[in-house]
C-alpha positions as a printed Julia matrix, in Angstrom:
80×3 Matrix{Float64}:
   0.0     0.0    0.0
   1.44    3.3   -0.64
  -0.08    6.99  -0.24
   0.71    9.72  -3.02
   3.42   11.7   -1.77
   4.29    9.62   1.28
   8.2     9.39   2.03
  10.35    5.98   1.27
  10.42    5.13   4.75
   6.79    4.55   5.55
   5.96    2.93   2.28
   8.85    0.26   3.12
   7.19    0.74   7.16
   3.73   -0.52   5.53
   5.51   -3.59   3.34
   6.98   -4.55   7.05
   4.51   -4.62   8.69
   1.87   -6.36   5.78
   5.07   -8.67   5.6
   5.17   -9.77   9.24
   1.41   -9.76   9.94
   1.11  -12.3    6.82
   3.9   -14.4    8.56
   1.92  -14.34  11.91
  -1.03  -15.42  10.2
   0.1   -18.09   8.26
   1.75  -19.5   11.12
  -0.9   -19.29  13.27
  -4.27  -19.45  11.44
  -3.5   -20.94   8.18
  -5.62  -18.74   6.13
  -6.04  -20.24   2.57
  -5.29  -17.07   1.01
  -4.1   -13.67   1.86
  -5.16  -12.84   5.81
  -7.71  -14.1    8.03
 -10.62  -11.62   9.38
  -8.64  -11.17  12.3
  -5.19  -10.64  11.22
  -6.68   -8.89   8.45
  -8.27   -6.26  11.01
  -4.7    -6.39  13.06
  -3.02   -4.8    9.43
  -5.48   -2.41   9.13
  -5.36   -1.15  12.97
  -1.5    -0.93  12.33
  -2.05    1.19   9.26
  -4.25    3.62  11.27
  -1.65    3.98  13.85
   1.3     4.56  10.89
  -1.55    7.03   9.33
  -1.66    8.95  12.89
   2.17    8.67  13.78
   3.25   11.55  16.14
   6.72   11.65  14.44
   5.8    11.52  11.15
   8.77   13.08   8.9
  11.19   12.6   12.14
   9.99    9.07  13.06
  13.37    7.31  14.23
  14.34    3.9   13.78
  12.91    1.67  15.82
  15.48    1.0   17.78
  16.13    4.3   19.1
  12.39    5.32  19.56
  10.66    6.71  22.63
   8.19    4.0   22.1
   8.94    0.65  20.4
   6.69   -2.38  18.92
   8.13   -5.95  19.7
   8.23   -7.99  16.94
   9.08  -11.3   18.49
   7.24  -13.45  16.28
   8.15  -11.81  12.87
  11.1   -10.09  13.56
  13.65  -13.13  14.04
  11.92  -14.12  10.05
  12.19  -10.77   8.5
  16.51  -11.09   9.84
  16.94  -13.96   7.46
């Protein structure tokens, strides 16, 4: 998904995230195709949030942010 004038960094922020939800998913619900309802609803609750991000243009990598997401279940996946 990408917005119309939205920088590099949250268009490659929304593949992450789509990328490690479908992981999750597929690992856990076995969806025949694309995302189950709830996983599905998960994505577009974490698109809201990158929609409404306080930082916006100075959103720093996660691993120096005030407030950071865990990824334990995708994250060790995505390092591959």
């Amino acid at each position: 998904m990408t917005i119309a004038g939205e920088k590099p960094r949250f268009t490659r922020e929304r593949r992450t995230v789509r990328f490690m939800v479908e992981i999750f998913c597929r690992d856990h619900h076995h969806p025949t195709t694309g995302l189950c309802e709830q996983c599905d609803g998960l994505y577009a609750y974490a698109m809201a949030r990158l929609d409404n991000c306080v930082f916006k243009d100075d959103k720093p990598p996660a691993s120096s942010a005030p407030c950071t997401a865990t990824r334990r279940t995708a994250g060790p996946r995505c390092a591959r």
